[in-house]
N, C-alpha and C positions, 0 to 999 in steps of 0.2 A: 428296879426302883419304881416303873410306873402300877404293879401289882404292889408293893407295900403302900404306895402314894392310895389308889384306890382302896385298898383296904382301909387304912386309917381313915378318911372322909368316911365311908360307911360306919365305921364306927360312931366318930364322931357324933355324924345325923341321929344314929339309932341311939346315943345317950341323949343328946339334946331332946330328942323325939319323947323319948319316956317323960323325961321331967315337964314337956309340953301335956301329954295325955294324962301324967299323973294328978298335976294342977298344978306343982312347982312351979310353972310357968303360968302365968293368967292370960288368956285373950286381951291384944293390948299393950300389952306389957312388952316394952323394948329392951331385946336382947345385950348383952356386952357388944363396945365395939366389934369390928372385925381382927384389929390387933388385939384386944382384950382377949377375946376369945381366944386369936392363937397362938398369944402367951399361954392361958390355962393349959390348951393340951396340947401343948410343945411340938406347933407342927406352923408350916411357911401359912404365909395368908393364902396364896394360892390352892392350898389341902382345905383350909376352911371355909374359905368359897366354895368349892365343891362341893360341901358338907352342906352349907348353908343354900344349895341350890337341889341339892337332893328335896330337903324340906320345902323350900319353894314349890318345886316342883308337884310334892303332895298337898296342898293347897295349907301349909303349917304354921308355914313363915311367909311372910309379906314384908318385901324390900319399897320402902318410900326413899325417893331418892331425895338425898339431903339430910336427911333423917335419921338413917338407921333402918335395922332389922327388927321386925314385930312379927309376936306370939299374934297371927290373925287370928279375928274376931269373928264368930259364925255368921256366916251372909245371909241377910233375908230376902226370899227368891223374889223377884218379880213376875209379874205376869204377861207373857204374852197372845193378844187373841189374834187367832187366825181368823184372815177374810179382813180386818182391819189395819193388820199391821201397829195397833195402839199397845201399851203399857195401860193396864187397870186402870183409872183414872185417880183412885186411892192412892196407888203407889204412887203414880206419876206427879201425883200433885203434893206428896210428902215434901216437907220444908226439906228434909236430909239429904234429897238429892239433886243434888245439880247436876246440868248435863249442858258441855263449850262444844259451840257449834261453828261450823265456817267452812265458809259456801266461794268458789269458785269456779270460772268457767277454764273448761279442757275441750280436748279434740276426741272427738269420740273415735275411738281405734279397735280393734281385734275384738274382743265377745260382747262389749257394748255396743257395737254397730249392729251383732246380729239382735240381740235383745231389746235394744230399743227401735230396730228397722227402721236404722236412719244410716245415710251413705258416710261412708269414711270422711274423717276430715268435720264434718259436721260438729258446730259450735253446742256441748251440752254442758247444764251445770250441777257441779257435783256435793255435795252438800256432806261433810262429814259430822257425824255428834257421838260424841261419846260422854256416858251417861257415869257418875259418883254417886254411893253414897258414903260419907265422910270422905277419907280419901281413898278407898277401894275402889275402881271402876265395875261399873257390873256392866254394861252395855256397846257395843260399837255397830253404829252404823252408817251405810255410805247408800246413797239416795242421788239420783242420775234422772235427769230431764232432759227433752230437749229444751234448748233456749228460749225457742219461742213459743214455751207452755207454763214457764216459769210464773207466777203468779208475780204481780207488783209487790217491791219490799221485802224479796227474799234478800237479796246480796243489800237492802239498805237498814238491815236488824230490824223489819218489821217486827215489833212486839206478836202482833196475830199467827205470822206465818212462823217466827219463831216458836212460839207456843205449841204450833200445831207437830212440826221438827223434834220438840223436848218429847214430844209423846208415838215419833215414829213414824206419825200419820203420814197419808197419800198429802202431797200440800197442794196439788190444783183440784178442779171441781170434783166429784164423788165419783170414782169409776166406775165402768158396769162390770168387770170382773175382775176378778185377780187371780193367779195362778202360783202358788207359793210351792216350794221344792224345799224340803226340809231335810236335814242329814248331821247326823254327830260323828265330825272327825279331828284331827288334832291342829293345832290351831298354825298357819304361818306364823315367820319371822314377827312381821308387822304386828298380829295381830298379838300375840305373845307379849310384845313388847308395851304396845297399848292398854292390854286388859292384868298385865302385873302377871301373870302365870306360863308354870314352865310350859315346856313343850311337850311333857308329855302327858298336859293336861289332856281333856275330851272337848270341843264348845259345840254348841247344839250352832246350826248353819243353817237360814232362812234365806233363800231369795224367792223375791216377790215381785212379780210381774203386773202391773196394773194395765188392763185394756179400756177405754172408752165403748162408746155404745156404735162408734161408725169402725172400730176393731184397730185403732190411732194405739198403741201403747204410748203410756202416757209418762209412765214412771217403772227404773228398776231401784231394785232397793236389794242390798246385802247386809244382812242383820246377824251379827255373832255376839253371844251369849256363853258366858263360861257355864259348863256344863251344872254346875251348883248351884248357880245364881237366877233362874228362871225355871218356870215350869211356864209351856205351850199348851193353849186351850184351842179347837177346830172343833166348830159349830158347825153340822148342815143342816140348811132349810131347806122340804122339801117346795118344789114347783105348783104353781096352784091345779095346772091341768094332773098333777102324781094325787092329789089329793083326793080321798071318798067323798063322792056329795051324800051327806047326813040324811039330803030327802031320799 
């Protein structure tokens, strides 16, 4: 039974699929219920879920909870630049997208103590935002201070520091380096669940190390991006002693 169970969901996905790529379906466009659907092709909800999470899974189908299942819509990539950690200021500041922020303090434990080299136990605050546009999430990320680097009016919705959070940025003063680790692999539970795609999507994986100029790390930041939805730009400037002098 569970080999005809999985064949029928295959099925199933690979008809709904056609009429997605043929245009039968429009980007947008809200599927049948989940019993609609598995009235049509005489199989449990349980078989069409499966079917219907195959397609999730290929970036197809987009489940809004509350809602219903949607024909998704082609995502327009964002930008991220390396060395600032920002979104293009273009996109970032498009009316379409909004991006819920909320900032509290934890105890800093296990690979945060090593990366912000601060002792166990030690009070930081962690600032999560996750970025929409319309209701597709394209963005998630988690931003780690110590406590007492925190800028005034983070945890009180400062508008400024908020602002600065919509767009990714370092939120205390400018640091003197940053070391960023970049990697595409398949996304946790969590994160899964937050950016609306299956598991066996790809997301493109940023953490960002910010050091001050006395070598204080000031901020870490873990930045995930579904692998569709962003393209990463890494600028190097050379040093002025690497530079030719012209005379």
């Amino acid at each position: 039974m569970t080999d005809s169970m999985r064949s029928r969901h295959h099925d199933i996905a690979d008809d709904l699929r056609q009429q997605i790529t043929a245009g039968s379906m429009q980007p947008g466009e809200r599927l049948l219920s989940e019993a609609g659907l598995a009235d049509r092709y005489k199989v449990s909800t349980v078989t069409l879920r499966r079917a219907l999470a195959v397609l999730q899974g290929e970036g197809l189908v987009e489940k809004i909870h509350g809602k219903g299942n949607f024909v998704r819509r082609p995502h327009r990539k964002m930008l991220y630049v390396g060395g600032w950690g920002t979104l293009d200021p273009w996109t970032a500041a498009e009316p379409a997208l909004r991006v819920t922020v909320r900032s509290t303090t934890v105890q800093a434990q296990a690979n945060l103590t090593a990366l912000l080299k601060v002792p166990a136990g030690s009070p930081i605050v962690e600032t999560t935002c996750l970025s929409y546009r319309g209701e597709s999430p394209h963005g998630l990320a988690r931003i780690y201070m110590p406590r007492d680097l925190l800028p005034a009016g983070v945890l009180d919705d400062d508008s400024t520091c908020r602002d600065a959070v919509t767009r990714f940025a370092v939120l205390g003063p400018p640091p003197a380096t940053f070391r960023e680790t970049v990697c595409a692999r398949p996304p946790t539970p969590d994160e899964a669940s937050a950016l609306r795609i299956g598991y066996a999507s790809v997301v493109l994986s940023i953490t960002r190390i910010a050091t001050d100029s006395t070598g204080r790390v000031v901020e870490a930041t873990f930045l995930t991006f579904p692998g569709d939805r962003v393209d990463a730009v890494f600028i190097t400037h050379h040093g002025p002693d690497e530079r030719q002098d012209p005379g």
